[in-house]
Each structure stands twice: as C-alpha cells, then as structure tokens.
N, C-alpha and C positions, 0 to 999 in steps of 0.2 A: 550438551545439546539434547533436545528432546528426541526419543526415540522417532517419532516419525521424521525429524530433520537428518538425523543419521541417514534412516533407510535413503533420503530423497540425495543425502552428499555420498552413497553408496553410490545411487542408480547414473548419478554424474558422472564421477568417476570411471564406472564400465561402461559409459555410453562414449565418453572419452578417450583410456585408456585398453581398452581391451584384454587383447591378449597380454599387450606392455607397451610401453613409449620406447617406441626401436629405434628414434633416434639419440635420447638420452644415454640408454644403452649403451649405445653405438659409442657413443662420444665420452662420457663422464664414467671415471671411476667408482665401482659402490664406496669407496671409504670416502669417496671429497666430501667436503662441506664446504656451506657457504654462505652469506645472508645477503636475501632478498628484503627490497625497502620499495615498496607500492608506492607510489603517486597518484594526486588525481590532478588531472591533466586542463582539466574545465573547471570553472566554480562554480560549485554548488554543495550540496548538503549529502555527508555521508551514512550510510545505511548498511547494517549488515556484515559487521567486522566479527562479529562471532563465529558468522557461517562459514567466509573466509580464512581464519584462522582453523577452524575443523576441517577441512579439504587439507591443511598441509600438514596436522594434525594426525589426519588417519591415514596418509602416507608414511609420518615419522613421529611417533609417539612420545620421541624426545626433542621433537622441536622444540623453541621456547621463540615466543610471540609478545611485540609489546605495541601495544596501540599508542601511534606518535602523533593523535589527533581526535575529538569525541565525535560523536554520531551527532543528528539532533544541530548543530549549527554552521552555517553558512561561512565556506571559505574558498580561497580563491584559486586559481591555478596554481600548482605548484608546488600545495602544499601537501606533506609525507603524510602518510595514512596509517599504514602498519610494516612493521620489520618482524621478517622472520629468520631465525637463523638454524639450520637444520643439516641432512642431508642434500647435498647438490641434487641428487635425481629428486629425491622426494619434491623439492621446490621445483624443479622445473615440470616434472610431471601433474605437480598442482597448480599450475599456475594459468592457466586460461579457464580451469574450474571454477580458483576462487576470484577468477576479475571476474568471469559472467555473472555469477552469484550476487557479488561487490557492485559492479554495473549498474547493475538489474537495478538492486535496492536502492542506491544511491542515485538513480537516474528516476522513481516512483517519489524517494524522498526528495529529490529539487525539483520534482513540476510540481508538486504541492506546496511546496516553499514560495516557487513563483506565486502561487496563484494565493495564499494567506498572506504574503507580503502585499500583491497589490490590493484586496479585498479592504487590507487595513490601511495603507496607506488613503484609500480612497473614502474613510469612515464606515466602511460598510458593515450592519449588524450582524448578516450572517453568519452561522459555522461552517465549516466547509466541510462534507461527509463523503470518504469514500464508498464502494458498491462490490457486489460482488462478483464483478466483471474482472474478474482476477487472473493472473495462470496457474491453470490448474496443478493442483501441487505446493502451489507459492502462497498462496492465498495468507497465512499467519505470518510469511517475513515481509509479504508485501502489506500488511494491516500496520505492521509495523514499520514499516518506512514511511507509509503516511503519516503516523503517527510521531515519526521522525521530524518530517518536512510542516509537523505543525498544524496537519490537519486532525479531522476526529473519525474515528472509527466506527459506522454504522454497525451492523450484525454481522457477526462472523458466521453465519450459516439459516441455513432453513429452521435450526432448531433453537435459537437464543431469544426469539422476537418475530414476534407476529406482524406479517405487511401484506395488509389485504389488498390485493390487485384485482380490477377490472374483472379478472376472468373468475377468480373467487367470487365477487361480489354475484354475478350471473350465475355461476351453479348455486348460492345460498339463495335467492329469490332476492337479490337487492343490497346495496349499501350498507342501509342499518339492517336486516337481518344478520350479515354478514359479522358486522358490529356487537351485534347482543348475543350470537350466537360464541363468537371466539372469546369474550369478556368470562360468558358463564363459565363455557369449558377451561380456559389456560387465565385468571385473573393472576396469575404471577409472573407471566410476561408484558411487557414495553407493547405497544400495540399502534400503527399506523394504519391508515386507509386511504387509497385513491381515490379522490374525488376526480369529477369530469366535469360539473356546473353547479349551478347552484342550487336544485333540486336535491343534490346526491350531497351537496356541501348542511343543506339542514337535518338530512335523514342522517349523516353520520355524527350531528352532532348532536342532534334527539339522541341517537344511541349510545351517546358517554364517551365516543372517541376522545381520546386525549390527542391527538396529531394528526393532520393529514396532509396525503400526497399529494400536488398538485403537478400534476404528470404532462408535460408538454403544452403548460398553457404559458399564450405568450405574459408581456411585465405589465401589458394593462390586464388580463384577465386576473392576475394574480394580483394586483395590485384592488381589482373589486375583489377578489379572496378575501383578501386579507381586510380589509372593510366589512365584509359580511360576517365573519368570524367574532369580530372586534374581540380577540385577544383571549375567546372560549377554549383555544386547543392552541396547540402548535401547529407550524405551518410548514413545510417542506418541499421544495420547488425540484423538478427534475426533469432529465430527459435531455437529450443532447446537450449537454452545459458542455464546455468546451473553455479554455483559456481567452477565446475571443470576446465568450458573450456571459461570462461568468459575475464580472461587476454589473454589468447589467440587472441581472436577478441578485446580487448578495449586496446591493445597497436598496434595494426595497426597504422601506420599514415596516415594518411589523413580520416581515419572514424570519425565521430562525435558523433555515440550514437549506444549505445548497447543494446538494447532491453530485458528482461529479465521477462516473465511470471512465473519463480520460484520464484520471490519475492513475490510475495504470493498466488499463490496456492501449493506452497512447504515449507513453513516457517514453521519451527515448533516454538510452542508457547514456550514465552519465563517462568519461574519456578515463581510462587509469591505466597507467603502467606499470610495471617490473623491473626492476635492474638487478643483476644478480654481482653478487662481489666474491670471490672464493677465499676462503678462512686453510688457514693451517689446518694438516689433518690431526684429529686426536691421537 
C-alpha cells in the first residue's frame, strides 16, 4: 500500500477500534484463528480488495489473503470475493473496516458500470468521466473504482490539468484571454474551458482551446455546440448528469465525454458480508 493509504487504513482503524474491540476481547481467545470468506451480497462490480486485504493485514501481519474473484467485472449475488485466514480477533476487529472500504469501492465501481453499460448498449459515443466530487481522503481508490466500473478518469487534482471555469475566465478579462494566457504559462498540461454560448464558444477557439466545457446546457444547446465547433476541439457536457438523464447527453454525436459527479458522491454502497469459520489453533 501507498503510504498515504496506510495512514488513511491507520486513521479507520482508530476511529473504529479505539481504545480495543472489548467485545472481541471479551469473547475470543488471542491464540484462535480462523478464516473469514467475504461475499458480495448484490451484483455488481468489485473495487478495492487491496485496501481490504491491508485492514486485516495490519491487524495480523501473518494473515495470508487470497482473492476468490477479480476487481473490474460484473458478478452476481453470491459470489466469494476474498478469504482471509488469520487471527480470530484480528479478523473480527477488521472487519466492518474492510467491508466500508470494500463497499465504498465496489458500490462507485457498479454505478459506473451501470451507467457505461447502458451508454453502450444504447450506441452512444461518449466517455463517461468521473470529477472531483470525491470523499475526501478517497479520492485515488475511488478514481480507481471508476476506473474499475469502466469508466475514465478526469484529473486527479488542481495540479494535473488546467480547467478553466467561469470564474477564472472573469478574473483573466474573458474566455480566450483565459485561454492564451494558461496555454503560454503551463503548455505541458491537458487544457479545458467552459463555455456558456456561442460568443465565448468562438473566443475559446480563436484561442487554441483544444476541449471545451459545456456546463449545464441543455441537448439542444449542446447539440448547436457541437455544430458550431464542427469537430475544431473536443467537447464535454456537464453538470448535473445523473443516471436518469445521462444517455440523453452521451448519445449526442459529436460529444466526447460526459462528465458525471454522481459516480461517487451518489453511489450507494455495494451489500457484502463476512462469515467467520474457526481453524485449529497452531
């Protein structure tokens, strides 16, 4: 695990366990062991058997962990996820760590799976990008479980890729200033701009934009976008996209990517469970 994954399966753990799990304690000998075998209880797409496996990991550093299913595709109720076999306390005291963890990711990776499943099924050209509407903290497993569920990963932060908003565009005096000005200074970054009509859609393409945002306009406004553009930049639709109204915008033609902050800060987590089997002691 990356050192900041650690600190964040540290900060779980004590926000969890505390002082100790006093009912494990209570109840289980330190020498049992036992092995635990995760299910996911709903179908969908699993995410995040790494982070999982480190939660029971850094309870018992002799666990040993085998993943009984891949991340990345679509399965149904029922089916075993990962077996761990360890210490009895370690597993039980990690164990609602690593389902939130498991949850989480695999509940960001199936709404994204729903939503690139029906994108395609319906022929639609666009890619579906996640945003940075993330939980804080999660923001690299959840990139990743989109990336799981099939969809594609916008910028991982303020510092990878330039995206000129609205309110940029206004403190630089406009559009294309905004445009020639971030081109000169950072020309080795990816570069997007919002547009609002079609004034601000020619100043950003007089100014060499390679991409722009089309930020809350409805499928006909986007629909004359994409006509006025005729295929000079890329084109990126956003702003409350949603599962409901998502084919709507990603079977446009000529748009390229559908922007979609509900894939996870609206995902709900995906069902898994625990069953614990107790093993002979060594």
């Amino acid at each position: 695990m990356e050192p900041a994954i650690d600190e964040l399966i540290e900060r779980a753990l004590a926000e969890d366990v505390g002082a100790g799990d006093v009912t494990t304690e209570a109840t289980v000998d330190a020498s049992a062991r036992a092995r635990a075998t995760i299910t996911q209880k709903a179908p969908g797409v699993i995410s995040g058997l790494d982070v999982a496996a480190a939660v029971f990991r850094r309870l018992d550093p002799d666990a040993t962990v085998e993943r009984l299913g891949p991340e990345g595709e679509w399965r149904e109720a029922g089916a075993p996820v990962l077996r761990v076999e360890g210490s009895a306390r370690a597993l039980l005291t990690g164990e609602r760590t690593a389902l939130n963890f498991l949850g989480r990711l695999s509940g960001v990776a199936t709404a994204t799976a729903r939503v690139v499943r029906a994108v395609a099924d319906a022929g639609g050209p666009a890619k579906i990008l996640d945003t940075r509407k993330t939980t804080p903290g999660l923001r690299r497993l959840e990139k990743r479980a989109v990336a799981d569920g099939g969809g594609v990963n916008h910028r991982a932060g303020l510092y990878d890729f330039i995206l000129i908003k609205d309110n940029h565009s206004a403190a630089a005096g406009g559009v294309g200033e905004a445009v020639r000005r971030a081109r000169e200074r950072r020309p080795d970054l990816p570069l997007a701009v919002e547009v609002r009509d079609s004034a601000e859609i020619d100043a950003a393409l007089e100014a060499g934009a390679p991409r722009l945002l089309l930020d809350n306009m409805s499928p006909g406004e986007i629909a004359a976008a994409v006509a006025q553009v005729g295929g000079r930049a890329e084109l990126e639709a956003s702003g409350g996209v949603d599962a409901d109204t998502v084919l709507v915008y990603a079977t446009i033609e000529g748009l390229h990517y559908v922007s979609m902050g509900a894939l996870t800060h609206s995902a709900p987590g995906l069902d898994l469970s625990m069953a614990l089997e107790a093993l002979p002691a060594k």
